[in-house]
N, C-alpha and C positions, 0 to 999 in steps of 0.2 A: 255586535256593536254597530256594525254598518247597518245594518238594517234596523235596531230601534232607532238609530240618528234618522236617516231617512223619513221614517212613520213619523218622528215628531216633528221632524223640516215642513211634512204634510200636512201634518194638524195647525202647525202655526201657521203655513200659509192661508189654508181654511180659514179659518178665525181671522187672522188677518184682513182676507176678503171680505169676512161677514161684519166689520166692523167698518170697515173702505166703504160698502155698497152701502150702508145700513145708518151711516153716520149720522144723519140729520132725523133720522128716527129708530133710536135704539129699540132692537128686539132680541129677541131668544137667538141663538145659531141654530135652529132648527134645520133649515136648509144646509149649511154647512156641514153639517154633522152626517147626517143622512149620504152628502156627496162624498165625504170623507168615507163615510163608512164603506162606501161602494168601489170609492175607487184604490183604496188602503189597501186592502187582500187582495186584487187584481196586480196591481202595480208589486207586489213582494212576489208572487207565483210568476209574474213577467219577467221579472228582474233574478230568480231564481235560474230560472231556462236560460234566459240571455247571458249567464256570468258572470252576472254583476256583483258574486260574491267571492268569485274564486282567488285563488292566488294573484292572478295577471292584475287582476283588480285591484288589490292592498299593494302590491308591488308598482303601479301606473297611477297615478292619478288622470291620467288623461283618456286612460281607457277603463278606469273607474268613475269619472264622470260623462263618459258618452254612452255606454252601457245603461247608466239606471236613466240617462234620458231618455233613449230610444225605448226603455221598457214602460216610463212613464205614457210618451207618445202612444205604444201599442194601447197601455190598460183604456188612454183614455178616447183612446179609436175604439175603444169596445164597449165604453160606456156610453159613449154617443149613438151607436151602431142597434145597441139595445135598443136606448131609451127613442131612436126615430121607428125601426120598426116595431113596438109596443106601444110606440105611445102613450107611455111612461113619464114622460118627461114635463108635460102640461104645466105644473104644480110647482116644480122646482128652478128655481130664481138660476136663467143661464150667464147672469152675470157674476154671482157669485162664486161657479164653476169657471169661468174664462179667469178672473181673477186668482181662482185657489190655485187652478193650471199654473196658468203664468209666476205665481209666487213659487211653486212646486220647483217650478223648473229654476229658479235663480238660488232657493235656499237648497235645495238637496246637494246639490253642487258644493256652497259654501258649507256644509257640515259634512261632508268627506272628502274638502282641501283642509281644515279644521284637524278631522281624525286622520289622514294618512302617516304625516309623523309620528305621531304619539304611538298608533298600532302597531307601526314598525320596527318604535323603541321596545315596545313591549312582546314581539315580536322576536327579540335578539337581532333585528336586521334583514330578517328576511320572513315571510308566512309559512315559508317550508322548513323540516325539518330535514337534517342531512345528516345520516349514518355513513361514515368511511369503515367498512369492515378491511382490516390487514389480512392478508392470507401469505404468509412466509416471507414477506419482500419489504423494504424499504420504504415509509410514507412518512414525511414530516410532516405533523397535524399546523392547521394554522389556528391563530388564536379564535379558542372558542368551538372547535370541533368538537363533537364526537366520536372517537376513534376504539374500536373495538377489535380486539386480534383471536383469529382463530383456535391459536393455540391455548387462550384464557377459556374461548368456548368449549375447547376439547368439540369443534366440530371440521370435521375435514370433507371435502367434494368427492370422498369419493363411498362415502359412507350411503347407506340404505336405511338407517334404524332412523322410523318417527321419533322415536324421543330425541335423539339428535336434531331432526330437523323443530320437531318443537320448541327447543332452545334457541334456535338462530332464530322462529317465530316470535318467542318471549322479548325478543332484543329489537328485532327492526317493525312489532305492529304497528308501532305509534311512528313509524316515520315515514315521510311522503318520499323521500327520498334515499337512496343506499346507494353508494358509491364503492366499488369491491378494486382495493388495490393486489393484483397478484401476479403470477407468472404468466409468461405466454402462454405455458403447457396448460395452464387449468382454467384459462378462459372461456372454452367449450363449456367443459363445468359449469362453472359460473353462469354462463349464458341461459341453461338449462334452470339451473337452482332460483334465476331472479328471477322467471316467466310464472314462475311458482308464486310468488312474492306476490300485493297489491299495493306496489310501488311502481316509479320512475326507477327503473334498475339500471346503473350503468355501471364500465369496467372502464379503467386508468388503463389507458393505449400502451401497448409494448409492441413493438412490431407490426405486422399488418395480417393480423390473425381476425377475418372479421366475419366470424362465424355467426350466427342469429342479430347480426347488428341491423337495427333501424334506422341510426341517423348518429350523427357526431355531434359527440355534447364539449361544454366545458368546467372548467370545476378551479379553482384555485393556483390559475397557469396551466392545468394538464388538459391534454386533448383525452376526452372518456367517448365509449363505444356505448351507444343508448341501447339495450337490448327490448325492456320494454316498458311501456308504461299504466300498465294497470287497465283494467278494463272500463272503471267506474272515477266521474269526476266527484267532487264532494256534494254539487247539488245533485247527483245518481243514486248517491247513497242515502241523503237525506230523504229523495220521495219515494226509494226503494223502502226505508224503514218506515215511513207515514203509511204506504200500503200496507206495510204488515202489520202494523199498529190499527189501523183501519180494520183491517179483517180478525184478528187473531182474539182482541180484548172485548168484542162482539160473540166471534164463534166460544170462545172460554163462558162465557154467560149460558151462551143456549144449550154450549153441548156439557155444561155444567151437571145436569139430572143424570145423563147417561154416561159418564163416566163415574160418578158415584154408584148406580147399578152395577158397570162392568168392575170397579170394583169389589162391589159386595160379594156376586158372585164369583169371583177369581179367590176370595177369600173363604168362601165356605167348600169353592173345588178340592182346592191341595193347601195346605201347611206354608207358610212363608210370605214374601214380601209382596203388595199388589205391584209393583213397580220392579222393573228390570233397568240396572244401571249399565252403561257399556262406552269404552272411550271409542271414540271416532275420531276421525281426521278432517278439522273444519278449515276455514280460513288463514289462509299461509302457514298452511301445517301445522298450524295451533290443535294439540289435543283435545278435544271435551267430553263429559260426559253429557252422553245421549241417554233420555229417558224414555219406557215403553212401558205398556200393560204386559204384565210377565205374563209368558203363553206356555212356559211347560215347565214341568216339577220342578220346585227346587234346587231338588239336590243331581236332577240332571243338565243343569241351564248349563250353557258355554259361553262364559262372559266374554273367552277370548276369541269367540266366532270361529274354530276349528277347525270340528265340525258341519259342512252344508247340511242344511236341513231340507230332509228328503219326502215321499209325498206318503203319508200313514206312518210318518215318524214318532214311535214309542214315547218319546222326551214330551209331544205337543198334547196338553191336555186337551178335554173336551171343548170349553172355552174359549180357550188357544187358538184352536183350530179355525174356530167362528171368527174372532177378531182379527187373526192372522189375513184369514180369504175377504173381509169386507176392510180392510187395512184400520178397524177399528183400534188397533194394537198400537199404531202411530200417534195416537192424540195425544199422550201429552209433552209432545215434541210441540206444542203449542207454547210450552211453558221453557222450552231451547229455544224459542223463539222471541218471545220475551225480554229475556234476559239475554238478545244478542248475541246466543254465539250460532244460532242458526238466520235463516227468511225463509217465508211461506215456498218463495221457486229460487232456484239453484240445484248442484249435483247434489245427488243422494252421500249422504255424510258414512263413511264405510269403514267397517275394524282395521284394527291394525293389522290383524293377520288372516282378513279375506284372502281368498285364493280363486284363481283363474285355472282350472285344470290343473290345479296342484300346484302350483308357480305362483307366489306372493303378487298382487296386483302390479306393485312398481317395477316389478320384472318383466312384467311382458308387454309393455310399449316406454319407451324413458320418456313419452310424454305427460304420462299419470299425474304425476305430481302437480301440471299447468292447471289442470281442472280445480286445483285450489286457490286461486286468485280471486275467488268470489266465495260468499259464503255458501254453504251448503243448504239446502232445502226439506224444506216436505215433500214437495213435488218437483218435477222438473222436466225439460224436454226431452230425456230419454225415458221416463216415466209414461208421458202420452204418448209418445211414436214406439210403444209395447217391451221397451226394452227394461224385461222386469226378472225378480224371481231368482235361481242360481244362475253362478257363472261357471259352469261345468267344461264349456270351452273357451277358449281366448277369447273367440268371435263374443259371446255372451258378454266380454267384457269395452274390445274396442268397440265395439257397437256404441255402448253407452258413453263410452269416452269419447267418441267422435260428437254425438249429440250436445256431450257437456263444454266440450271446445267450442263448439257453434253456437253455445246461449252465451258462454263468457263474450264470445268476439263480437257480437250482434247484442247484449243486451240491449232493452229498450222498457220503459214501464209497459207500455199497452200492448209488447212479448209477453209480459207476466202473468196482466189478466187476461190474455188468450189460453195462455199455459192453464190457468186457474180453472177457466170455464170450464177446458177439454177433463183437466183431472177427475170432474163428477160423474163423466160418463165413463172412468176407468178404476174406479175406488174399487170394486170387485173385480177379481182378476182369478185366470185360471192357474197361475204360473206362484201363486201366493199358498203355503203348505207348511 
């Protein structure tokens, strides 16, 4: 809503201008439109980056109107920066544009002091959402909370089963915030379980237990323990999904013919379905089904990932074997991607009961689970730095895990299309069987 207000503050200052300058000889808004046009998607991608959409912003009005200023200023430092080096600019009326500027600047302002009430009603009072999950202790909700008790989730800290943690997923996705009222004893827990989470995670103080704490929050009179805050802000996620919306509903068109081939022939190889379903563990331990070109018999597939698949494995058809080694087998993880519960880079999305040397993955580092605070990928940086294939020993695994910790803490978009470029030169792989 901020932002169409903004775009039409800008169109009417436009017009506004082209009728100011234009008065004593009415014309078209030719000019005006054309400046609009230019400076409209400049100033939204500016104001994007700058934060002019986040929380701070619907909560401030006054660092809601110095934000889309300064992003207005950059767009149109960059429109003028253009239009002198191209020389560009000859043709279009610079008073028009000093005026539409200048109206820019008074009206954007007076339509988000306009909208910050009303948002904020509409809002319940605040742009964030706040989960208090109970865990065995004592928390009087205030009016209008969210309060959620462990023992309703039947989920407890010290539990190992995804589907467990799937359910405390189903309950805190949609919040930006979770606040975990419990014992001193299971604050470690907790500390651990919210790093997990892609939220603001904090714990209600009980003594001075301040095990993985960041910084000291507040919450409704209580002093809370901030452990973390998520990797991605909301304009992260927005042009993390335009990138993969950009690439995916493109590559879906081209690689449209050869996926219909590779189906054809997976269907005349062996008996059964061209597609192999399989749940994985995506974003905050939310389950999904993950889709693949099924690469061996039917009636020997392991939906539960068991079995490692080893190299002249009986189970891997002919076909199999070919889409398996050129990672043909992964396209229509194009279509996980889509429909959101994957992105083109992030960690590789993994069964529930892969094994590390015979040891359940969440067993052999208690930081596994962190690698879920971001969605899961196609590709990802332990993917290009070679770490592929089985995980026969631990190392095969903290490897990857350390890589996926380092893209969550450092993301950035132009990490992605770096990640992206390298994956082409690693699509064939020896370690793929």
């Amino acid at each position: 809503m901020l932002l169409a207000t903004d775009l039409v503050m800008m169109a009417a200052a436009f017009l506004l201008a082209h009728m100011i300058y234009n008065i004593n000889t009415p014309t078209s808004p030719h000019h005006a439109t054309i400046m609009y046009s230019l400076l409209a998607p400049l100033f939204a991608g500016m104001a994007m980056l700058n934060r002019a959409y986040n929380s701070e912003a619907l909560e401030s009005s006054r660092i809601s109107v110095s934000r889309a200023a300064l992003s207005l200023v950059y767009a149109a430092g960059a429109i003028l920066f253009i239009t002198y080096f191209l020389k560009a600019g000859g043709e279009l009326s610079r008073g028009v544009f000093a005026l539409g500027l200048t109206g820019s600047m008074m009206l954007i302002p007076v339509g988000r002091f306009l909208l910050h009430r009303p948002l904020l009603v509409m809002l319940g009072g605040s742009p964030d959402t706040t989960i208090i999950v109970r865990d065995g202790v004592r928390y009087d909700p205030n009016p209008g909370e969210t309060v959620v008790d462990t023992a309703d989730l039947g989920f407890h800290t010290e539990t190992s089963d995804p589907a467990h943690f799937h359910i405390l997923a189903r309950i805190t996705r949609h919040a930006d915030r979770v606040i975990v009222a419990t014992s001193p004893e299971r604050q470690v827990e907790w500390s651990s379980i919210l790093k997990s989470l892609t939220v603001d995670g904090e714990i209600i103080v009980h003594g001075n237990h301040l095990d993985g704490v960041i910084s000291i929050g507040e919450h409704a009179g209580h002093k809370t323990l901030i452990v973390t805050t998520g990797p991605l802000r909301m304009q992260d996620r927005i042009l993390k999904r335009l990138l993969d919306l950009s690439i995916v509903v493109p590559a879906c068109l081209i690689l449209a013919p050869l996926m219909v081939l590779i189906a054809i022939v997976i269907k005349l190889e062996s008996k059964g379905p061209v597609l192999f379903k399989q749940d994985r563990i995506g974003r905050d331990n939310h389950i999904f089904a993950v889709y693949k070109f099924r690469s061996m018999y039917t009636y020997m597939c392991d939906a539960a990932a068991v079995q490692l698949t080893q190299r002249s494995d009986p189970r891997v058809t002919r076909i199999g074997s070919f889409i398996r080694r050129t990672s043909i087998d992964e396209l229509p993880q194009l279509f996980n991607i889509l429909r959101g519960d994957m992105s083109v880079v992030g960690p590789r999305p993994h069964a529930l009961s892969a094994k590390a040397a015979g040891k359940l993955y969440w067993d052999v580092d208690p930081r596994y689970r962190h690698r879920h605070v971001i969605k899961p990928g196609l590709t990802g940086l332990a993917q290009v730095r070679g770490y592929r294939g089985n995980t026969e020993r631990y190392e095969d695994l903290t490897n990857r895990l350390v890589a996926d910790l380092e893209y969550a803490a450092r993301w950035s978009l132009a990490g992605d299309i770096h990640i992206i470029l390298k994956t082409l030169g690693v699509l064939v792989h020896n370690n793929a069987y």
